[in-house]
C-alpha positions as CSV (number, residue, x, y, z in Angstrom):
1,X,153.2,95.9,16.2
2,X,156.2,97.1,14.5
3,X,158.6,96.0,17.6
4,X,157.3,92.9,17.4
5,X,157.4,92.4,13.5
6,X,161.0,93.9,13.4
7,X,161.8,91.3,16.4
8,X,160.2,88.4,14.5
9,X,162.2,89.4,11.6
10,X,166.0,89.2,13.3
11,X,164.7,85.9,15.0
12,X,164.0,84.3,11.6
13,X,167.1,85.7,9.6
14,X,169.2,84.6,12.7
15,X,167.7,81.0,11.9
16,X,168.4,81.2,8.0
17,X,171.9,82.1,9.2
18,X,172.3,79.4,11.1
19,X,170.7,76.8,8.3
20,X,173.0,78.3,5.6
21,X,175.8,77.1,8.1
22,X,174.6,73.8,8.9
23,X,173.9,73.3,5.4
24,X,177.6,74.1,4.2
25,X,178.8,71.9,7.1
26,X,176.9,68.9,5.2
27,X,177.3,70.1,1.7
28,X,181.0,70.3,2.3
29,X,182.1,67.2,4.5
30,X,182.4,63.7,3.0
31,X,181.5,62.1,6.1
32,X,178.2,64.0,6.5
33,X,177.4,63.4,3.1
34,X,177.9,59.6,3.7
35,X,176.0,59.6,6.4
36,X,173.4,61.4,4.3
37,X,173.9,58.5,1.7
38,X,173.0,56.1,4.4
39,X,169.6,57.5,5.5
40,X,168.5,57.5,2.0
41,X,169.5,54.1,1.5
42,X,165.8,52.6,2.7
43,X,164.4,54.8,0.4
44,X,166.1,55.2,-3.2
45,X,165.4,51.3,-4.1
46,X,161.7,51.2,-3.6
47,X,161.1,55.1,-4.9
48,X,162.7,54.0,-8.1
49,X,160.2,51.0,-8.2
50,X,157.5,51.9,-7.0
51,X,157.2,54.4,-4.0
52,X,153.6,53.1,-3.0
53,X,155.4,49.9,-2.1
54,X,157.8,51.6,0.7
55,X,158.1,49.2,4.0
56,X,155.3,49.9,6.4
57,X,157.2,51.1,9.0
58,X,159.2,54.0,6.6
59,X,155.4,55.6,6.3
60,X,153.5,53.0,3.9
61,X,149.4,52.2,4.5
62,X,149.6,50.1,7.6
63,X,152.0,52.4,9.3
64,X,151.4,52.4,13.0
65,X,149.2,55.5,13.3
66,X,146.4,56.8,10.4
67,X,148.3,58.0,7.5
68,X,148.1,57.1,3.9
69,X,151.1,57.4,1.8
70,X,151.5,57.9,-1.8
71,X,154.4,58.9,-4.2
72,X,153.3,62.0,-4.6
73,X,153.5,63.0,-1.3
74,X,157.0,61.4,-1.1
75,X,158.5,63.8,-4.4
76,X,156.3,66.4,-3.6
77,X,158.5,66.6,-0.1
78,X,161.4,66.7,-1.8
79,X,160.2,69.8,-4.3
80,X,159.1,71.5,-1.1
81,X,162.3,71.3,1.2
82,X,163.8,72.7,-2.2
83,X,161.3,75.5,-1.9
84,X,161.9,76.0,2.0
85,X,165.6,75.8,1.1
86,X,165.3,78.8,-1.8
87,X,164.1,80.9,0.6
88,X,165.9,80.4,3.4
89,X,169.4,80.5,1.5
90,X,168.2,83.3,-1.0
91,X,165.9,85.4,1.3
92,X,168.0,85.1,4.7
93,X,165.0,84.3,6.8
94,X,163.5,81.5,7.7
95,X,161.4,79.6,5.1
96,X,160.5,76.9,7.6
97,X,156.9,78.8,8.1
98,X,155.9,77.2,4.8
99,X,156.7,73.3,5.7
100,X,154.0,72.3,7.4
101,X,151.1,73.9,5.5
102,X,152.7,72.6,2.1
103,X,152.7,69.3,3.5
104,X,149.0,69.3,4.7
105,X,148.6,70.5,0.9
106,X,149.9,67.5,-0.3
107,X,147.5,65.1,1.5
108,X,149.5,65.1,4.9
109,X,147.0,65.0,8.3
110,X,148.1,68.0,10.0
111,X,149.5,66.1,13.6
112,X,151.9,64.1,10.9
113,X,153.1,67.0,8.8
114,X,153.9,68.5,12.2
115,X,156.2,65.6,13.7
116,X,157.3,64.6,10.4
117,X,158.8,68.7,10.4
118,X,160.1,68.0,13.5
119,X,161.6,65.6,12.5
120,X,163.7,67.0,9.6
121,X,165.0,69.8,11.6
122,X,166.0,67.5,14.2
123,X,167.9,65.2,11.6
124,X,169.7,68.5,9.7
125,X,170.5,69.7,12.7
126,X,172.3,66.9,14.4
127,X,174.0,66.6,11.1
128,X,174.9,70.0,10.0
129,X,175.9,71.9,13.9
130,X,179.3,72.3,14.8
131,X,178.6,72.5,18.4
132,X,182.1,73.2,19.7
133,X,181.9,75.9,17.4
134,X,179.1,78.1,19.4
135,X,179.9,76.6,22.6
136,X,181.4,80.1,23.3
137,X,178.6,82.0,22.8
138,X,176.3,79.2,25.2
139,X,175.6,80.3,28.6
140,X,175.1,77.2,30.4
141,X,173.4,77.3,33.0
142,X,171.1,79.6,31.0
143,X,170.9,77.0,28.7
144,X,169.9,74.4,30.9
145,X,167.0,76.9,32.8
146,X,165.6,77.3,29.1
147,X,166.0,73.4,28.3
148,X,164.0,72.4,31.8
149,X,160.9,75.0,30.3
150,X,161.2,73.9,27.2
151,X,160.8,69.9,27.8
152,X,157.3,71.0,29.7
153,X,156.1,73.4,26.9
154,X,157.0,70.4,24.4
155,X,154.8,67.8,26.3
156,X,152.1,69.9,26.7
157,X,152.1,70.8,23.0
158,X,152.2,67.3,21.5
159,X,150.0,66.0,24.4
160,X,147.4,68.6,23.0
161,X,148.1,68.0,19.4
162,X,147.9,63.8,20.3
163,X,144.6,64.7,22.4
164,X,142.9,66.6,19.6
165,X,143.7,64.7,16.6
166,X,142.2,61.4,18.7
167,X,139.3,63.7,19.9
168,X,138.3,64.6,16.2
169,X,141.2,64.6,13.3
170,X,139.2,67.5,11.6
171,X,139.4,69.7,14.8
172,X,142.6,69.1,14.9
173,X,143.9,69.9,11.3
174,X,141.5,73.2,11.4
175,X,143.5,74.0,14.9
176,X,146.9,73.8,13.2
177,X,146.0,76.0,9.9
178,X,144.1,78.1,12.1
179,X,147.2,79.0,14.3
180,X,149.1,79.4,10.6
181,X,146.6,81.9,9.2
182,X,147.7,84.0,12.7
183,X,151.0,83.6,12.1
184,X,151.5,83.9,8.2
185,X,148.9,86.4,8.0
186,X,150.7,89.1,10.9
187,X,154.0,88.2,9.1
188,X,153.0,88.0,5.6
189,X,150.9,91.8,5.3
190,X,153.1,93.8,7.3
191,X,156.1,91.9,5.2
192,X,154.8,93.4,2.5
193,X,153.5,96.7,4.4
194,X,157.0,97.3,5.1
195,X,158.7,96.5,1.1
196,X,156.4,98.9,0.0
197,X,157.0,101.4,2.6
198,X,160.4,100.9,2.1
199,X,161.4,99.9,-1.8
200,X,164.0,102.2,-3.1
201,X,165.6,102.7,0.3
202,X,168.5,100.9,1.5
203,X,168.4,97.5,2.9
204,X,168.3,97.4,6.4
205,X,171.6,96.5,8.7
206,X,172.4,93.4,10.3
207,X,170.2,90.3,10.8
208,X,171.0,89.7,14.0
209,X,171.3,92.9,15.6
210,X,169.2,93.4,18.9
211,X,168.6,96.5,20.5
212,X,172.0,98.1,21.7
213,X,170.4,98.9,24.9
214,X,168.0,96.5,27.2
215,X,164.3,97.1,26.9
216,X,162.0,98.2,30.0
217,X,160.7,94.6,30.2
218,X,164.2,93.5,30.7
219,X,165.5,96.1,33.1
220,X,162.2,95.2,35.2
221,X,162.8,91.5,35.2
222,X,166.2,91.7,35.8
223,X,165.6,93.9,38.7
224,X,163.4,90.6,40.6
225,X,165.7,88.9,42.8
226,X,163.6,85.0,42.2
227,X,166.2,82.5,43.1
228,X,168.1,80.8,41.4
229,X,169.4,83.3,39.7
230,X,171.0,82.9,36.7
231,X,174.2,84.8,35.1
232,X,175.3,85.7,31.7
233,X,177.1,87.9,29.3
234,X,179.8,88.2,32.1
235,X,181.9,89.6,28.9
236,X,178.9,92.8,28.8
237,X,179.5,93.5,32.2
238,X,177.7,90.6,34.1
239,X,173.9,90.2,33.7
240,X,171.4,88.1,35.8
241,X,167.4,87.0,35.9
242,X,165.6,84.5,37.7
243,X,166.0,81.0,36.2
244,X,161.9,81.2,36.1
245,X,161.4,83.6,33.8
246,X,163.9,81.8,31.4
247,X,161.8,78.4,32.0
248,X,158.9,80.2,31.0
249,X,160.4,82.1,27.5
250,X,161.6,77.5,26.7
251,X,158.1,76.3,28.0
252,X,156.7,79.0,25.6
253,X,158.8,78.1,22.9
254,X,158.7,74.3,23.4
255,X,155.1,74.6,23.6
256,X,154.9,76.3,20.1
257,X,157.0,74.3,18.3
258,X,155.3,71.2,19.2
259,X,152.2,72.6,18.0
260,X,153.4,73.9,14.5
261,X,156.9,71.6,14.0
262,X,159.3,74.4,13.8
263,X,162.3,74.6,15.6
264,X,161.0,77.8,18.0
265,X,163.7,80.0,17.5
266,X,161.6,82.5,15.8
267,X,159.7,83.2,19.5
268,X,163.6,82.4,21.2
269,X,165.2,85.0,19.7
270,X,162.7,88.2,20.8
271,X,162.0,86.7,24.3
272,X,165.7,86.6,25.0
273,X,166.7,89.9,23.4
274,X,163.9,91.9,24.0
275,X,162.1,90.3,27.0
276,X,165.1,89.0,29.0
277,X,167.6,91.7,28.0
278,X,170.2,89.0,26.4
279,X,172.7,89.5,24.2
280,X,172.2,88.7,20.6
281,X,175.4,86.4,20.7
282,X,174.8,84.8,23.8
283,X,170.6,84.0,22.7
284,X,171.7,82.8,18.8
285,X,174.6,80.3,20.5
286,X,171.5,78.5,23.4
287,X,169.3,78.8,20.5
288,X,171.3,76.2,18.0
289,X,171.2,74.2,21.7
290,X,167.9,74.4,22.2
291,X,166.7,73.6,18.8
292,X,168.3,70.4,18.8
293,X,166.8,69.0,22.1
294,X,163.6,70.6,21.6
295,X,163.2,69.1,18.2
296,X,164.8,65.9,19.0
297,X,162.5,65.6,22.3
298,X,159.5,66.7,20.3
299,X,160.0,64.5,16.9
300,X,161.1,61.0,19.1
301,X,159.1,61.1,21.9
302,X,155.6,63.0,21.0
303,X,155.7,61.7,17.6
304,X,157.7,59.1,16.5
305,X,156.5,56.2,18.9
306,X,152.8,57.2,18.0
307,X,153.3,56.8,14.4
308,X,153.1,60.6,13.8
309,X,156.3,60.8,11.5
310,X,156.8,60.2,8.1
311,X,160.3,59.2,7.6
312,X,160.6,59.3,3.9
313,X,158.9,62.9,3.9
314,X,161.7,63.9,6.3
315,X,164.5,62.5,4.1
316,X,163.0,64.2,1.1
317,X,162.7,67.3,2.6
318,X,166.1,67.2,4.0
319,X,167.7,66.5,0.6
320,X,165.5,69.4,-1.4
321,X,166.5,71.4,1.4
322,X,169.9,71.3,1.4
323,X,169.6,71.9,-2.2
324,X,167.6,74.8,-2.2
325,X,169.8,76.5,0.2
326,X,172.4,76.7,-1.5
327,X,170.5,77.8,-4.6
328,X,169.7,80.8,-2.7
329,X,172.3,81.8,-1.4
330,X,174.5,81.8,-4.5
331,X,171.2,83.8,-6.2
332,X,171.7,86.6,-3.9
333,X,174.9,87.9,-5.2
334,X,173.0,88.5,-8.4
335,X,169.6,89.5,-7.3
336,X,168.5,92.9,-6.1
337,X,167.9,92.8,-3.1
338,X,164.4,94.6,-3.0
339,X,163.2,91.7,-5.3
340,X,164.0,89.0,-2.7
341,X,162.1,91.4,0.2
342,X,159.1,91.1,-1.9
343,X,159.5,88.0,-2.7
344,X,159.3,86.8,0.9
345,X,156.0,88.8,1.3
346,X,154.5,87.0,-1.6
347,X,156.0,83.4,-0.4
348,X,154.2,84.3,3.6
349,X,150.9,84.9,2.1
350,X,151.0,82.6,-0.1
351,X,150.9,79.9,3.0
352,X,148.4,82.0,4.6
353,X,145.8,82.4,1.9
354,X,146.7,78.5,1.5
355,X,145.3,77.8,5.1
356,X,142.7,80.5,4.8
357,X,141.1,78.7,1.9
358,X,141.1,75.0,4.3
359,X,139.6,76.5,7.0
360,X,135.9,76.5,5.8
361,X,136.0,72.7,4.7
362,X,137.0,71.8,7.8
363,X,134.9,73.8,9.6
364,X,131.7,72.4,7.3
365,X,132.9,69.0,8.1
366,X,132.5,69.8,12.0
367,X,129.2,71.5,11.4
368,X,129.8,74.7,12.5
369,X,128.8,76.7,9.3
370,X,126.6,75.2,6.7
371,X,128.7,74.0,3.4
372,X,128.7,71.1,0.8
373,X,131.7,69.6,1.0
374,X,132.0,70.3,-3.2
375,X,132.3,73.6,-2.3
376,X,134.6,73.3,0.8
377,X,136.5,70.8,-1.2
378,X,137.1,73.6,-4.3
379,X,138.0,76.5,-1.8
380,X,140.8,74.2,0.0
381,X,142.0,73.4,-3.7
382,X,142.1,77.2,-4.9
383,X,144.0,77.7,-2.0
384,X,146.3,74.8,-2.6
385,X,146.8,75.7,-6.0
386,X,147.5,80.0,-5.5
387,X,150.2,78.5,-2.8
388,X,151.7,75.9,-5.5
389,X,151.7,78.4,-7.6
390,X,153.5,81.1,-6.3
391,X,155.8,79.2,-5.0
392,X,156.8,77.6,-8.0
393,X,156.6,80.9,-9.9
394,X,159.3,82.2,-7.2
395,X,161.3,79.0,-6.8
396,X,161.8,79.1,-10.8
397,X,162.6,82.9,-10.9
398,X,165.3,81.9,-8.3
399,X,166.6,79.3,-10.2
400,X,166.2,81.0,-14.2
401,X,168.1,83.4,-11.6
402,X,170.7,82.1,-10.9
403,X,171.2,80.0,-13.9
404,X,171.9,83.1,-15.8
405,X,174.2,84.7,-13.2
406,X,176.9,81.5,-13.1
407,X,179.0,83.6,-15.4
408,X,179.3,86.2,-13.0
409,X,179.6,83.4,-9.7
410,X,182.5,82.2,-11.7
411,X,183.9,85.5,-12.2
412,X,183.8,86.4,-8.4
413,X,184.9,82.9,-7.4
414,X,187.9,83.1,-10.1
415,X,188.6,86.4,-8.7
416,X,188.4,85.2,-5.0
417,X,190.9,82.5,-5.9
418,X,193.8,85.1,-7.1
419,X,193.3,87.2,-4.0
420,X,193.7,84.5,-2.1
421,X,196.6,83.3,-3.2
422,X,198.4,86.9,-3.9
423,X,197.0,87.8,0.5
424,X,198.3,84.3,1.6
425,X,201.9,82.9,2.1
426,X,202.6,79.2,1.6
């Protein structure tokens, strides 16, 4: 349990890593912001009017597909890619987990919340990647062993999702938050098993540190000689594994994401490390590849041509994002860090005592335990509400945060500057 926790852990602070970059790329380029500009166009006349009115095809009523949009979904997306953003920038893992049951929160059919995710990490990624800048860390042909997996796992998971939301929309929002109480639930209790086991110590080393030697699992697979073959980390030494088992990790992964519309690298990075005995620069370099194709693939052609996206939710999220991210990133260099460890705890269960607290509505409305749907409806609101809550009591501590610790930014920026220009020669 602890192996895999610890592995979880590096594959979501390798992800925040790789957000913060993609958001400075974005941030910090005039042609990316215009681009930005440009996307939001459709968006900023009508929200100023009257956001009910938005073009059918942007997400409105009559959307192809059964969703119902309202303003408040469209500004509540934007306050909750801020809150995915603050933790992601502030806590260095991924706050991603929290998307799609925040959405569903907000009125948002579970199937739409999970392409309309997609979605938005397909769009920030495509925006904010330098790919020639991690081309050297991308292993090909492993790359393209994963991709082939990956394109399976992704059909089969938004074939399913499709399949059950037509079978029975109920079933298939309890499905979703039922896979999210799994998740959340292992992460969030032994995230904050481990703060209070540890508070007081140091903080732990580097995010993306693997294990410096290979695990049994890897030595073992390695060892099976299942053609083709494929090489990597030639600069370790040479390594090889069958071009199966990598399939498999990307149809796992492709599969997941589908299902719960994020971008997969929190399963990519312990199957490569610790399963297939790849390096940790090798697996975070096919992972920024992978996430692109396996979100585009997933958000275009499992979701978007069915109706199950919500453009302006994307946008929204994408812009609070990119805020948010760089929030918390600036907050960490005046926040203990012990705060923000317990901090993420609180922000995991929050989400999973959220989709807790839905699961026995929707399990009344299917009929499998007896309860009025008062009393279903109250539970799912408690739950909505605690989540709100802490959320927004943690996004504003970021923010009162860092607020009061400008001075000091200022200070180290100012101080930056001068060393800068006494270490550099014009």
């Amino acid at each position: 349990m602890r192996g895999l926790y610890e592995a979880l852990m590096s594959a979501s602070r390798a992800h925040a890593k790789w957000e913060l970059e993609m958001s400075n790329n974005i941030v910090r380029n005039r042609k990316h912001l215009l681009i930005l500009a440009i996307m939001m166009l459709p968006l900023i006349i009508p929200a100023i009017g009257h956001a009910a009115d938005l073009p059918a095809f942007l997400g409105g009523k009559s959307a192809f597909g059964p969703s119902h949009f309202t303003p408040f979904m469209f500004y509540g997306s934007m306050a909750v890619g801020v809150c995915a953003g603050l933790i992601t920038g502030c806590i260095g893992a991924g706050g991603g987990f929290v998307i799609t049951p925040a959405l569903m929160s907000l009125g948002v059919k579970g199937i739409l919340a999970v392409g309309t995710d997609q979605f938005h990490i397909f769009a920030k990624a495509i925006m904010g990647t330098v790919i020639h800048k991690k081309l050297g860390n991308v292993n090909i042909p492993l790359a393209i062993a994963f991709l082939c997996g990956s394109g399976i796992g992704v059909t089969a998971g938004g074939t399913l999702n499709r399949a059950l939301f037509n079978m029975n929309p109920v079933f298939s929002d309890f499905v979703i938050s039922a896979v999210y109480v799994v998740m959340l639930g292992f992460l969030g209790f032994y995230s904050m098993y481990d703060f209070l086991k540890t508070r007081g110590q140091a903080a732990k080393g580097d995010a993306h540190g693997g294990p410096i030697g290979m695990t049994k699992l890897a030595l073992r697979l390695q060892k099976i000689k299942l053609a083709p073959m494929v090489k990597f980390d030639e600069d370790l030494g040479g390594r090889q594994i069958s071009g199966w088992f990598v399939a498999i990790c990307g149809a796992v992964v492709g599969f997941a994401a589908a299902i719960m519309g994020v971008g997969g690298g929190f399963l990519t990075f312990p199957m490569f490390v610790y399963g297939l005995g790849v390096s940790s620069f090798t697996t975070v370099g096919t992972d920024i590849l992978q996430i692109i194709f396996t979100a585009g693939y997933s958000s275009i052609v499992q979701y978007a041509i069915y109706g199950y996206i919500f453009y302006t939710l994307a946008m929204g999220m994408l812009v609070g994002s990119l805020l948010g991210i760089q929030i918390g990133a600036a907050t960490t260099k005046v926040v203990p860090g012990i705060y923000i460890r317990a901090f993420y705890a609180i922000a995991i269960l929050a989400g999973f005592v959220n989709r807790a607290f839905a699961l026995p509505e929707k399990m009344g409305q299917m009929g499998y335990i007896k309860l009025t749907p008062e009393t279903g409806k109250l539970l799912a609101d408690i739950g909505a509400w605690i989540f709100f809550g802490l959320v927004i009591l943690f996004a504003g501590w970021i923010i009162l945060s860092f607020i009061r610790g400008i001075p000091t930014l200022r200070a180290e920026t100012a101080k930056a500057d001068v060393t800068d220009g006494k270490g550099v020669s014009h």
